[in-house]
C-alpha positions in Angstrom: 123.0 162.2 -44.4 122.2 165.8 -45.9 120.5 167.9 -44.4 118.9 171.3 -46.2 118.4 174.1 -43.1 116.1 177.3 -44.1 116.6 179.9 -42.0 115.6 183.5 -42.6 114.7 185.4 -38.6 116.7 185.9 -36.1 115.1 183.2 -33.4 116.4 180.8 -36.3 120.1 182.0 -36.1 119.9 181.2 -32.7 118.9 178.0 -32.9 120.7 176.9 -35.8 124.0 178.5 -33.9 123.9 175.3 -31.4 122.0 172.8 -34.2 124.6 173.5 -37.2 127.5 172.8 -34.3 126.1 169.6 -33.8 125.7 168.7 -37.3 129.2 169.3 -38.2 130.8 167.7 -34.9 128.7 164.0 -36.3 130.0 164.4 -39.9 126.5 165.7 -40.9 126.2 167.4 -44.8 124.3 170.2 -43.9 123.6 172.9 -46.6 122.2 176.2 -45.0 119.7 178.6 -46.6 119.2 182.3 -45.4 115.8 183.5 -47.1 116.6 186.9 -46.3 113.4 187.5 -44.6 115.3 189.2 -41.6 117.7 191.7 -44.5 118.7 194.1 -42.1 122.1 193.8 -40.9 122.1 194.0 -37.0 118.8 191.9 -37.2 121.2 188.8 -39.4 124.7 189.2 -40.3 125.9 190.3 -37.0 124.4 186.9 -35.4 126.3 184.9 -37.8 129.2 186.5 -36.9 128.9 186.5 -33.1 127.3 182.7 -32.8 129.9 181.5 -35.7 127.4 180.0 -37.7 128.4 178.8 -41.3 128.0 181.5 -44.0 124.6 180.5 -45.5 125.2 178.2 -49.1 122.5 180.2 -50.6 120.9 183.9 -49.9 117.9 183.9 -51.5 117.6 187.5 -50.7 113.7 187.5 -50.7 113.5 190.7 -48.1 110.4 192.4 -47.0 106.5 192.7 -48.4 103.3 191.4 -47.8 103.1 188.1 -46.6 102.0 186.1 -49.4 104.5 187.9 -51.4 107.7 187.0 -48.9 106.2 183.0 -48.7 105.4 183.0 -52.4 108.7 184.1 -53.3 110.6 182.3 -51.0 109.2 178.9 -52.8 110.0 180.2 -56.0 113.7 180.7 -55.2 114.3 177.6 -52.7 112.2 175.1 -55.0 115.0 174.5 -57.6 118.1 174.4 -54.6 115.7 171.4 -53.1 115.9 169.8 -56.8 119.7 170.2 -57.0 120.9 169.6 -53.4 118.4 166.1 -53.3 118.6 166.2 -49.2 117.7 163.5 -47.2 116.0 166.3 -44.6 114.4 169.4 -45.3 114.8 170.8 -41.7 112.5 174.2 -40.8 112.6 176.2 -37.3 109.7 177.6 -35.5 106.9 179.7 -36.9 108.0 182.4 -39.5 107.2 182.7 -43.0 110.1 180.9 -44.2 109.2 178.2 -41.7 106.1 177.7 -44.0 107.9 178.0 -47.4 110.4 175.5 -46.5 108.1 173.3 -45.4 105.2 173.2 -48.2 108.2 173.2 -50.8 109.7 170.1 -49.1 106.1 168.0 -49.1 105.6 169.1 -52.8 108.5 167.6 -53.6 108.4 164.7 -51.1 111.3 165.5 -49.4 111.0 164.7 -45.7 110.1 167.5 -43.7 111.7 168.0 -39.8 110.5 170.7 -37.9 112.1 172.0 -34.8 110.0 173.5 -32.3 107.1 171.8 -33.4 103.8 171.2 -31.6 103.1 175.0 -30.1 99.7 176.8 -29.9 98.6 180.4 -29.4 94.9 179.5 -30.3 94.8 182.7 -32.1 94.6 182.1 -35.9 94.6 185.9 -36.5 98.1 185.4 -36.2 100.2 184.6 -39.4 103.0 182.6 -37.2 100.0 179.9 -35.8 99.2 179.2 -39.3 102.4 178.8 -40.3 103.0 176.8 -37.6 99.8 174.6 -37.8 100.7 174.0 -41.9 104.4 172.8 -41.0 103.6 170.0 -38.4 100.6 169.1 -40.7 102.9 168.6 -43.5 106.2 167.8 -41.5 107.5 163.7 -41.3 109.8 164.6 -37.8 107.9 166.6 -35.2 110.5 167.8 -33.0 108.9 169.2 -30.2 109.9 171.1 -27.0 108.0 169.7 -24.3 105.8 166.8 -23.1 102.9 169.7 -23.4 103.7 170.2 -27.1 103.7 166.6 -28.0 99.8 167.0 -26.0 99.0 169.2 -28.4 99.9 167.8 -31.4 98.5 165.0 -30.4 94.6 166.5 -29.8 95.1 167.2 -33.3 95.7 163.4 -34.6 99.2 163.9 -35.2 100.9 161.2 -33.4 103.6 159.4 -35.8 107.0 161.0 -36.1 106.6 163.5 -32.6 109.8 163.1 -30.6 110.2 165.2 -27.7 113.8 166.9 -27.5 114.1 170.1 -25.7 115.0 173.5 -26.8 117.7 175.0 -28.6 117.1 179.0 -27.9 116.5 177.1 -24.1 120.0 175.6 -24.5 121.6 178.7 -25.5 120.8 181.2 -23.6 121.6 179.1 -20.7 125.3 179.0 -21.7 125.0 183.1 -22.0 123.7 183.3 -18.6 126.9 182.0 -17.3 128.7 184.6 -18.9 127.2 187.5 -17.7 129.2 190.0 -15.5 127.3 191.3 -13.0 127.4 195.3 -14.7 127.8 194.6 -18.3 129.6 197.6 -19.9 127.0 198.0 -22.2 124.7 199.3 -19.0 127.5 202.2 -18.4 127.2 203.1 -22.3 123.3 203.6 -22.1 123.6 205.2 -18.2 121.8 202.3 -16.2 122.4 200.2 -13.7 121.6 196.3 -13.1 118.4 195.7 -11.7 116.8 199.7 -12.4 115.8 199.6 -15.6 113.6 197.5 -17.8 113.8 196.1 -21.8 111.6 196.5 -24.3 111.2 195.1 -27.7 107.6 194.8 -30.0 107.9 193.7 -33.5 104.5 191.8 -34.3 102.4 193.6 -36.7 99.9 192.7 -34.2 101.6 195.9 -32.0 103.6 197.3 -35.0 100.7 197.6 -37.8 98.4 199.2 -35.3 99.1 202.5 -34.4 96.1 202.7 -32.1 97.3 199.3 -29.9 101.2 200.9 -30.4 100.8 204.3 -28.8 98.9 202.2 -25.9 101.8 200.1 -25.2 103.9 202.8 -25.7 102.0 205.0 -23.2 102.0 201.6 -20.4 106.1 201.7 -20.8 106.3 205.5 -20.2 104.4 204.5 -17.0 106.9 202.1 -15.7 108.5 203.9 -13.0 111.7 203.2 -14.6 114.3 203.5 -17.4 113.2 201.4 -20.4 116.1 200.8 -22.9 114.2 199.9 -26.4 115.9 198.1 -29.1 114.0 199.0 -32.0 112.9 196.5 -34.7 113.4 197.5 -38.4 109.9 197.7 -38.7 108.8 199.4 -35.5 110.9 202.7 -36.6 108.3 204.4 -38.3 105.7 203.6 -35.2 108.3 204.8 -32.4 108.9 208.2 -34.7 104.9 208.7 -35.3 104.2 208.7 -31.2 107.4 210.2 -30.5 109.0 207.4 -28.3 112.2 208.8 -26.8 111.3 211.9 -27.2 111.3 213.7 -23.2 110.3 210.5 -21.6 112.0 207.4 -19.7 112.2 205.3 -23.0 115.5 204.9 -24.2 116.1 204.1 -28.2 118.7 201.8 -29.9 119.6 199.8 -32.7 119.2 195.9 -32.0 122.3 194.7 -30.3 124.0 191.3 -30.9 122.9 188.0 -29.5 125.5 188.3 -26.4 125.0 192.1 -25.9 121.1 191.4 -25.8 121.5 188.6 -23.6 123.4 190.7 -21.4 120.8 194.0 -21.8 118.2 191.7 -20.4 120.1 189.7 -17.9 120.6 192.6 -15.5 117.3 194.1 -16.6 114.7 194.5 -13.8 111.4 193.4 -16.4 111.6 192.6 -19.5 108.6 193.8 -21.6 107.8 191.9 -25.4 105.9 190.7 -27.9 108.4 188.1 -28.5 108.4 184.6 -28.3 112.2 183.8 -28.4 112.8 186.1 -25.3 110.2 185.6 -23.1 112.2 181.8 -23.0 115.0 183.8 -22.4 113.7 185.9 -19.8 113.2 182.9 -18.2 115.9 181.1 -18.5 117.8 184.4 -17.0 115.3 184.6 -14.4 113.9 188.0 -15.2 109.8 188.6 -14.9 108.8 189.1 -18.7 105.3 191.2 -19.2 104.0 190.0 -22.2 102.5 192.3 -25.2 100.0 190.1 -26.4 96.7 188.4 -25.1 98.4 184.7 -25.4 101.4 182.7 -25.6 102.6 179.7 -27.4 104.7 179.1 -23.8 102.2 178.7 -21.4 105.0 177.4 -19.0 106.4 180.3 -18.6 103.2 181.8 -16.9 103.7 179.4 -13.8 105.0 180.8 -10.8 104.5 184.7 -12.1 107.6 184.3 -14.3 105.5 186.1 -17.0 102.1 188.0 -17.1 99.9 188.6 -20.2 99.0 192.6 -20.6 98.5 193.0 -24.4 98.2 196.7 -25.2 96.8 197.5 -22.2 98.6 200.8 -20.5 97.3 199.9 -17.1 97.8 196.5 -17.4 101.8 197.1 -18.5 102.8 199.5 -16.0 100.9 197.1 -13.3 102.9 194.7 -14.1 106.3 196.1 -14.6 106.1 197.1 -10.6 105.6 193.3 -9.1 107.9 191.4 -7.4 110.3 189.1 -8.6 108.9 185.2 -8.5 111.3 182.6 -6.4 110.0 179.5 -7.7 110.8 178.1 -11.3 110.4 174.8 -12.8 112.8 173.1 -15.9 110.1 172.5 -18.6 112.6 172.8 -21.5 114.7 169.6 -21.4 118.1 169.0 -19.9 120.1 171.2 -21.9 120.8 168.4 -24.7 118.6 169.7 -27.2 121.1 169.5 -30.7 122.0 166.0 -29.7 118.6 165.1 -29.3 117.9 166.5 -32.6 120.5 164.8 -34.4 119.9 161.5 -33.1 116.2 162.0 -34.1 117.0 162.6 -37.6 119.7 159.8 -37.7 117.1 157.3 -36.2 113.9 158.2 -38.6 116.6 158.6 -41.3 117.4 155.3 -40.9 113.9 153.6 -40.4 112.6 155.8 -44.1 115.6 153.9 -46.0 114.4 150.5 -44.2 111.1 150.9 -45.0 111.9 151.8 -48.9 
């Protein structure tokens, strides 16, 4: 069996650190493709590095730009890899822009389409991830979907056929990290925190980033934390942290992105955790720090049970509310039994057998 991976952010590294292990271990061809769409180093090579992933076969080195511009762009360079490599499986993770140019070259060329993390909603199509998202389980042939309440959703839509439920990767991952982490990190001595005091930030959506307006409000809610708030700083929020000054006299404090492991650790001893992410607000959990969310939804609603994550958008009040409540006790295990790459693999094995069957 081959199996073509496109990957391109980091959420995708991360997964396809565990997935590609898997692959290999059960004599799997897999041949991995980094779009590019994440270019800047500490935000791509360093993960491939620190997870050991295979070097990518192909870069297709599509960068930044609009988003019709990244997507169109993408297809041009992946369509003729597809036609050369002939894989059985055109696999695809999550929501990204690459997610939706694998996935629409694969179905032009009617090569089977699996897509991992499958089956999540935000209900807010002014985001470009739920439409990417929505296009790639309406095109995909394997639906491989986190949860029961994902395989719900996709079925409200009429998509029924090829849905397998099989846990989650990032889930999986950061759950080995956990065990890892000392109790003071020497990262925490190198930015002048200690565990539990401070809180982590990151906001990357152009949603927050785009918006100067909804950024300076965010921005205003961390500086009323009542705490340190160590701020990783996404490629493209640079030019919004310079044009509002954050760092600048106040409790925020600025750095590159770290590694996978460093960032696992940064938000492991972290008091709250504040993002627009939806990789690390899993992660939060998993680690069993409260996450404030900066947005008005989330793809995972399961996090919200128990307090383990509050919605606040931009709102200042709304942030610095909840960066001050108290750390939930109860938590449930929505996210599968730590199996997640296995599951995957037999998945692919089992439909991959029943399409040559069937032919």
């Amino acid at each position: 069996m081959r199996v073509l991976s496109v990957v391109g952010a980091r959420p995708q590294f991360v997964k396809a650190a565990l997935l590609s292990a898997e692959l290999a271990r059960r004599g799997v061809d897999e041949v991995l493709v980094h779009t590019g769409q994440h270019y800047d180093r500490e935000m791509s090579d360093v993960f491939f590095e620190q997870l050991e992933i295979p070097a990518p076969k192909y870069h297709l080195g599509v960068g930044g730009g609009g988003h019709g511009a990244q997507t169109g762009e993408m297809m041009k360079r992946l369509e003729p890899i597809v036609q050369d490599e002939k894989p059985d499986w055109l696999l695809v993770y999550g929501d990204t822009n690459s997610t939706l140019a694998g996935a629409l070259v694969a179905a032009k060329l009617h090569v089977p389409v699996a897509h991992v993390e499958a089956g999540l909603r935000s209900f807010n199509r002014s985001m470009p991830e739920e439409i990417n998202r929505i296009v790639a389980d309406h095109v995909g042939d394997l639906l491989l979907v986190p949860n029961v309440q994902a395989q719900q959703q996709l079925a409200q839509e009429g998509v029924t056929r090829g849905v397998c439920v099989v846990g989650d990767l990032m889930v999986d991952l950061a759950m080995r990290a956990a065990a890892g982490i000392p109790e003071r990190p020497a990262l925490l001595d190198r930015l002048g925190v200690r565990p539990r005091q401070y809180a982590v930030a990151t906001i990357h959506r152009a949603s927050n980033t785009d918006d100067l307006h909804a950024f300076a409000r965010i921005i205003e809610g961390l500086r009323s934390a009542g705490m340190p708030v160590v701020f990783p700083v996404h490629p493209r929020t640079r030019e919004a942290a310079r044009a509002v000054h954050a760092g600048e006299g106040d409790n925020l404090i600025l750095i590159d992105p770290l590694p996978y492991g460093d960032m696992m650790s940064l938000v492991g001893r972290a008091y709250t955790l504040f993002t627009d992410s939806g990789g690390l607000q899993k992660e939060a959990f998993v680690l069993k720090v409260p996450c404030v969310t900066l947005r008005e939804e989330t793809e995972w609603v399961e996090t919200l049970e128990d307090g383990w994550n509050v919605l606040a958008g931009s709102d200042p009040r709304k942030i610095a509310a909840a960066a001050k409540r108290l750390t939930p006790v109860r938590q449930g295990q929505p996210y599968g039994d730590g199996h997640a790459a296995r599951n995957i693999v037999d998945a692919l094995e089992t439909a991959g057998a029943k399409r040559r069957s069937a032919a």
